[in-house]
N, C-alpha and C positions, 0 to 999 in steps of 0.2 A: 611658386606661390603656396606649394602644399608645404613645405618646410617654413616659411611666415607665418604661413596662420598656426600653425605649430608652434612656432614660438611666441606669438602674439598670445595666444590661449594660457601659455605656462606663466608669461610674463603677467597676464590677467589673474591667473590664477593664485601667484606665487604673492602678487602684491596685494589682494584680498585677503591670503593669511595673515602676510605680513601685517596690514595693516587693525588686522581681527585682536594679532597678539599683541602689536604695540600699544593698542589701543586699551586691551587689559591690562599691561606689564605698569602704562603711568597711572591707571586706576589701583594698580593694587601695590604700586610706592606710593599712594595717599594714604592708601589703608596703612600698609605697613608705619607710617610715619607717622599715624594719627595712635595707631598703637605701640609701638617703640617710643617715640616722641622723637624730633633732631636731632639731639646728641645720639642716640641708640641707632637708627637709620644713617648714622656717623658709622657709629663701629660695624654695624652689617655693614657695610663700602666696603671700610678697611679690609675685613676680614675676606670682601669678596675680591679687591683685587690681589693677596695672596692667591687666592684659588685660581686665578683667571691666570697666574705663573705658571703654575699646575697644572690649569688646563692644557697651557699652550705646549710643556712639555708633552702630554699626554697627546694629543690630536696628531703636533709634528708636522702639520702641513698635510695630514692623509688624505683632505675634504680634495684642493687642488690639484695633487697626487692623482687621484680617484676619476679625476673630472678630465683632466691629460688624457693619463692612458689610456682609458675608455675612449673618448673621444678622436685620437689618432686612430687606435685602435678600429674604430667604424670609419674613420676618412681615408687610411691607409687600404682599408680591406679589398683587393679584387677579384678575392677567390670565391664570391659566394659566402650564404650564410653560416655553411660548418666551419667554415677557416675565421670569419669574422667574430664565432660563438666563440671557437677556442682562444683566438687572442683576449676577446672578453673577461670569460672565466680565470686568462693564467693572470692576469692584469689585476684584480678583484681578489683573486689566491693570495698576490703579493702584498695587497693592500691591506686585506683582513690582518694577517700574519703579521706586519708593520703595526697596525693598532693595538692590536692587542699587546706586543711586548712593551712600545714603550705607554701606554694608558697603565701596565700593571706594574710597570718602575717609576710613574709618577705616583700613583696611589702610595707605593711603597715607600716612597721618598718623604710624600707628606705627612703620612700618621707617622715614621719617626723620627721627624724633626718638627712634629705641630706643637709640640713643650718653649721647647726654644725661641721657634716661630714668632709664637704669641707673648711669652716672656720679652724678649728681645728687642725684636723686631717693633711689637704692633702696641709693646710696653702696657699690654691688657689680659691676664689670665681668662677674662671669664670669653677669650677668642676660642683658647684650646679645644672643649668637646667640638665645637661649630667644624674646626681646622678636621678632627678627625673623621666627624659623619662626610666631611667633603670628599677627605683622601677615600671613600669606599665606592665614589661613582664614581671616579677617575676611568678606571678603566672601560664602561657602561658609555660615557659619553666618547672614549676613543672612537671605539665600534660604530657606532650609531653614524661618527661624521663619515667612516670609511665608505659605509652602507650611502650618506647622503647623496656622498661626493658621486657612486655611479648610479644613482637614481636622477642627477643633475646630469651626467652626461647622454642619456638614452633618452632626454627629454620625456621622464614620465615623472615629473618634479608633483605629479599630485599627491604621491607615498611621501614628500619630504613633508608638502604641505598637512598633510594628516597625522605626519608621527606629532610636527611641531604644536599643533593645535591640540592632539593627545597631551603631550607632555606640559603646556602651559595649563592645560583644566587640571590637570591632576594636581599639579605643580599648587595651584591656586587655591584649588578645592581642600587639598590635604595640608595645607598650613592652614589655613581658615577655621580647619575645623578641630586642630592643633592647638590654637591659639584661644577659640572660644572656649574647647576643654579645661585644659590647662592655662589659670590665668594667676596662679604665683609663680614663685619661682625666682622672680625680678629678671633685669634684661636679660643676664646669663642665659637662662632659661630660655626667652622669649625667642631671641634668638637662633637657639638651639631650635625651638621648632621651624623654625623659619627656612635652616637648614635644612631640617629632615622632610619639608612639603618637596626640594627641591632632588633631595636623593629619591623620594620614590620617583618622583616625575622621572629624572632622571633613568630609574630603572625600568619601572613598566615603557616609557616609552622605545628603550632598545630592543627587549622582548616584543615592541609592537612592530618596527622597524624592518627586525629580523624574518620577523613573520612574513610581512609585506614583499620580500628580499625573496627569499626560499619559492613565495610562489610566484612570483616575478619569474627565476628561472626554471621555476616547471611552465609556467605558459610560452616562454619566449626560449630555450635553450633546453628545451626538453629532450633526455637521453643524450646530453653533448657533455663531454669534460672539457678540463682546462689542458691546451696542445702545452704537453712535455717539452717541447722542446722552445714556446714561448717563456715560459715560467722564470728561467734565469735570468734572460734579456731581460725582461719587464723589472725582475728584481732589481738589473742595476739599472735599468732607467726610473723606478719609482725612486733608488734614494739617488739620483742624479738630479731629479725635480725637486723631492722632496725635502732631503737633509740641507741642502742652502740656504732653502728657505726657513726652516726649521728651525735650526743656528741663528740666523737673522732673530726670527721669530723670538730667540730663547733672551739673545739679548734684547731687542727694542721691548718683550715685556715685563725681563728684568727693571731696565729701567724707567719703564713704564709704573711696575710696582714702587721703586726706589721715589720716584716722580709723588706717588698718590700718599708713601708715607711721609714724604716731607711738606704736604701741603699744613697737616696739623700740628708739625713740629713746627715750619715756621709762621703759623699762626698765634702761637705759645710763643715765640721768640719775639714779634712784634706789641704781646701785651695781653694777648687772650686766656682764658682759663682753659683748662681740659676740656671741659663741658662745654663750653663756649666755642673751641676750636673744632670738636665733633658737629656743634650745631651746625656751624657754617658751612664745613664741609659739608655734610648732610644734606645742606639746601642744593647746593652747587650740584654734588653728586647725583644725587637721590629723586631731585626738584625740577630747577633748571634746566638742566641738560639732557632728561629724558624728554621734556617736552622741546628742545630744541632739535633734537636728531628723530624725532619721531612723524616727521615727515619721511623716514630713513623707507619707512615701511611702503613706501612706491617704488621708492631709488635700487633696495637694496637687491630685490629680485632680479629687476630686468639687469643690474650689474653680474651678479652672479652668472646669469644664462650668457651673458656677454662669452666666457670665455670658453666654455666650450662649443659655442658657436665660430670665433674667431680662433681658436686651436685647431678646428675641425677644416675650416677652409685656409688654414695656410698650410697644413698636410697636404691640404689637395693642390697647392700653389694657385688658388684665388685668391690674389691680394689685389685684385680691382675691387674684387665683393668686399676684403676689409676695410678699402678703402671709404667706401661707400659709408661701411655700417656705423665707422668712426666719425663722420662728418655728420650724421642722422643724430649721433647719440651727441655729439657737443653743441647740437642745437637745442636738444632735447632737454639736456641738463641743465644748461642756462636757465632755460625757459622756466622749468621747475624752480633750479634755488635762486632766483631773483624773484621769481613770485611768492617762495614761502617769504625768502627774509622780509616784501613790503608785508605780508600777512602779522609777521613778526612784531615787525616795530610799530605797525598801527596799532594792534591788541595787544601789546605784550604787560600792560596795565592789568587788560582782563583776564589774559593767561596765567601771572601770576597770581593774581586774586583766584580764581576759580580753581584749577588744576593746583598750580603750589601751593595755597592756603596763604600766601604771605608777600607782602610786598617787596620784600628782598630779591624772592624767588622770581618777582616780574622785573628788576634794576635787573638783573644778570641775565634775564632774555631779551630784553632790548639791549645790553652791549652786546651780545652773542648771533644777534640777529645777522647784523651785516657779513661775517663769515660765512653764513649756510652755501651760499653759493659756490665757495671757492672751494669747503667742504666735499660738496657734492661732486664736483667736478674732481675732483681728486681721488676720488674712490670708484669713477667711473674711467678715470682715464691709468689706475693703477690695474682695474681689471682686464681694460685690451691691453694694454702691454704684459698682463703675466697671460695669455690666451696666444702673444705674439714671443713668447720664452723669451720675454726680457723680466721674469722675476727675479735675478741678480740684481738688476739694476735698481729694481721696487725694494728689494732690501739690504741695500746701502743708503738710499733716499729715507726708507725710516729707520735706520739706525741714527741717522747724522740728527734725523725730528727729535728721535729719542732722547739722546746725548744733550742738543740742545736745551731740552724740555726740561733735564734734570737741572742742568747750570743755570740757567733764567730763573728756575722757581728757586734754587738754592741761594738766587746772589738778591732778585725782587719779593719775595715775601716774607721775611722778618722785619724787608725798611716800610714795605705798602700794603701787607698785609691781602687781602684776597685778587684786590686788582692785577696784581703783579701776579697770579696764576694766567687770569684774561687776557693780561699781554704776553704770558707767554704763549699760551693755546692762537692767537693771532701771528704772531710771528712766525710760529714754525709750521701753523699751516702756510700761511703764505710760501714759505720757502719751498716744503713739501711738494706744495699745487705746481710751482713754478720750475722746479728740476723736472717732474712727471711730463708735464705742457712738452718742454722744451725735448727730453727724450724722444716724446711720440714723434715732433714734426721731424725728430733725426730721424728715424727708422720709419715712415712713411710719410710721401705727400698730402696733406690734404689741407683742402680751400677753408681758411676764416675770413667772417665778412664782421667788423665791428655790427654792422645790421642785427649781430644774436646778441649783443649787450644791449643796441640802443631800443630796439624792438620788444623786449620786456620790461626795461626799466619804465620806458615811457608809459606801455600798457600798464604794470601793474600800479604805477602812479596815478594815473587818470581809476583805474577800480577804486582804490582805496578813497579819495578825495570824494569819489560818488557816493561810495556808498557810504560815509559817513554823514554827506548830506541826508542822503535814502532815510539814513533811523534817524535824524536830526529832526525831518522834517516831517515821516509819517507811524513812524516807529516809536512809543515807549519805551524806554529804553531802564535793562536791570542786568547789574552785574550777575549772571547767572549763565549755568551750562547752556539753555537751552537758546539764549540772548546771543551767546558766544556761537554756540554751532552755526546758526542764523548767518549772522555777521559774514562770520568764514567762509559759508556758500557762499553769501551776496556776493563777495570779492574775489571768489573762486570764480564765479558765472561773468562777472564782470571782466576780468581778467580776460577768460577766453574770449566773449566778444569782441574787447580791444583788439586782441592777438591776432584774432580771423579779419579785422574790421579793414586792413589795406586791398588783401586777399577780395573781399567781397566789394569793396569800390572798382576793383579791377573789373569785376567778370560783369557792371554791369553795362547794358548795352548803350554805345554811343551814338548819338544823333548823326544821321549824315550830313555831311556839308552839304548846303542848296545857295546857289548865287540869287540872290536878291534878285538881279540885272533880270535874268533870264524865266524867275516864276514872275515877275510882274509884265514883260512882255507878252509870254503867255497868257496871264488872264486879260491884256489888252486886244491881244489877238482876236481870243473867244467871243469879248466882248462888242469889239470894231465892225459897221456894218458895209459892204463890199464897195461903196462910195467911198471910201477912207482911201483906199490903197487908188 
């Protein structure tokens, strides 16, 4: 019970950040957008998913790496806390020393080839200074994930949560106030700050990180070193975990990148202008789909804590408790993205209008709606299987997504133009979800009841239908934030009523059976005077 509420607490914890930053990050792509305009929140994308190549070379898998080791590392241990410290520290020795070399060969990589990059590639010079303020936090953001990764496994995820929350204020703060300064320049420019809010962020928050890190093990591993003779081991089991996946990593966001620059090329191929094909992009990028995965910010914590939870107990050979924890969590999920997607498609008129500024931005949240589920479940059922060392198999399933994604957008968006993104992002999640599904039920048993599909559709059906009467019939009704929040609790509260409502039919108390026959004999009885009988 003590290690539940422990993770109950972190997963609380983890998903109030989350949901603190997501909640800033689509407020400040409105800002962003309102100040760039769509075409320019276009090439910020572009330019960002180059760096997101960059990043991934740079990280390498260290976050998962990080979370592993540590994690065996404390389910493995029987000797006591000094043999547990030392495997700790040599595990963390090898992590650090992993980040940092390859974060300072991605850095390296990008400042000299951010000419070319931007020349080439992104067919936009005014990318290049953007490309090279990025290549200088490369190595800053390695660090920070290594540091995450065993802050996630000792279950004190509050240091992750405050670096994260550090680094989005600053992040936020210092482009803002970037941009108020300095307001020529034109996009180049703009841009360019845009950038450099995300390099400081980037850097005070590792320095913050670090800090948090150092006395972390003076209060917890105080006077203990890294055991000598762990150090090696760990070395080849970090890149035994980590370069697979790394690899994987390098291709699916290769063409992950290859994916995000042909969206405006064949936007241009189908009939659009440059400015035109940035715009749209833009919406999609920039619009859309942060307010679609921005329910991420519940999902994505308790996903995370998933796997060093389930790492930790299959060290220990509890795979009843896996058992367990997998069939809680696919109930859990459902439940969740069948309720955003009804939340979805009933407002996603007002989503677009309010949040996106544009009705375009609300057509591509009501197509996008119906996937969240399948979404969700995907990245919940990719986490207990890398916690269960099947991340082999997690990246071959997104290499194949990858692959996919590049030939579908390369053969449907020059003839349908954006649609034919939609259908590919639909297809290859579905596929995705469905090799992950199919995986899990091979390498353990566990019970589905369609009862988790039919049990929230129904509920979130019967919320939405209500509460639409609800503001029809007592509510004024104005496209606006505060109209929108509204709404979204009514249908949130409603929801769970529904969801609780069989639950609470059950428990409550049933009348006993009384024969008829036998109480009216009785009060004939009482009533009969002894002449009767």
């Amino acid at each position: 019970m003590a290690k539940f509420k422990i993770f109950l607490q972190n997963v609380l914890l983890l998903t109030a950040t989350s949901l603190l930053m997501r909640s800033a990050g689509v407020y400040f792509n409105v800002y962003l957008t309102n100040r760039l305009g769509a075409d320019g929140m276009g090439l910020f994308t572009l330019t960002g998913s180059v760096y997101g190549l960059a990043m991934t070379l740079a990280t390498s898998a260290v976050t998962l790496a990080a979370t592993r080791l540590v994690s065996e590392a404390m389910g493995e241990s029987t000797d006591g806390s000094i043999r547990e410290s030392g495997r700790i520290l040599a595990a963390m020795k090898a992590c650090i020393g992993y980040s940092l070399f390859f974060g300072i060969l991605a850095g390296g990589l990008l400042f000299l080839f951010a000419a070319p990059i931007g020349r080439v590639l992104l067919s936009d010079e005014r990318t290049i200074p953007s490309l090279w303020l990025l290549a200088l936090s490369l190595p800053f953001q390695a660090l920070t994930s290594a540091l995450s990764g065993y802050f996630t496994a000792v279950r004190r995820v509050s240091k992750n949560a405050l670096t994260q929350i550090f680094e989005q204020g600053l992040r936020i703060g210092i482009t803002v106030l970037l941009l108020t300064l300095f307001t020529s320049g034109g996009l180049e420019t703009a841009c360019l700050w845009v950038v450099a809010g995300g390099f400081f962020g980037n850097l005070f928050s590792f320095l913050y990180c670090f800090l948090l890190y150092v006395r972390d093990l003076r209060r917890h591993h105080r006077g203990r070193t890294a055991d000598p003779d762990e150090i090696a081991p760990m070395r080849k089991k970090l890149l035994g975990i980590a370069l697979p996946v790394a690899f994987s990593s390098y291709l699916r966001q290769g063409l992950v990148t290859i994916e995000h620059l042909l969206i405006p090329w064949g936007l241009k191929k189908k009939g659009d202008s440059q400015t035109a094909a940035l715009s749209t992009y833009g919406i999609m990028q920039g619009m859309a789909l942060p307010v679609v995965m921005f329910p991420y910010a519940f999902l994505s914590p308790f996903c995370n804590l998933l796997i060093p939870e389930i790492a930790e107990k299959r060290a220990a050979g509890d795979f009843l408790g896996v058992q367990k924890i997998t069939e809680r969590v696919f109930r859990f999920v459902l439940t969740m993205g069948i309720g955003t997607a009804g939340i979805f498609l009933c407002l996603s008129s007002e989503l677009g209008t309010v949040i996106g500024g544009s009705a375009e931005a609300a057509t591509y949240v009501r197509l996008l709606a119906p996937l969240v589920p399948i979404m969700y479940l995907d990245t919940a059922v990719d986490s207990i299987l890398k916690g269960f060392n099947e991340q082999l198999f997690c990246m071959r399933v997104n290499l194949l997504d990858s692959a996919l994604s590049v030939l579908v957008v390369l053969i449907l968006l020059p003839r349908i133009g954006i649609y034919g993104y939609i259908i590919e992002i639909f297809a290859c999640e579905l596929i995705n979800a469905s090799l992950s599904v199919m995986r899990l039920l091979q390498v353990m048993e566990i019970k589905l009841s369609p009862w988790m599909l039919l049990r929230p559709i129904t509920a979130i059906f019967a919320a939405t239908a209500l509460s639409r009467f609800i503001f029809a019939a007592t509510i004024p009704y104005a496209v606006d934030g505060w109209h929108l929040f509204l709404h979204i609790c009514i249908i949130a509260l409603l929801y769970m009523v529904f969801l609780a409502l069989p639950a609470l039919l059950r428990r409550l108390p049933k009348p006993k059976p009384t024969s008829f026959a036998a109480s009216s004999l009785g009060k004939d009885t009482h009533s009969c005077p002894n002449s009767c009988n």
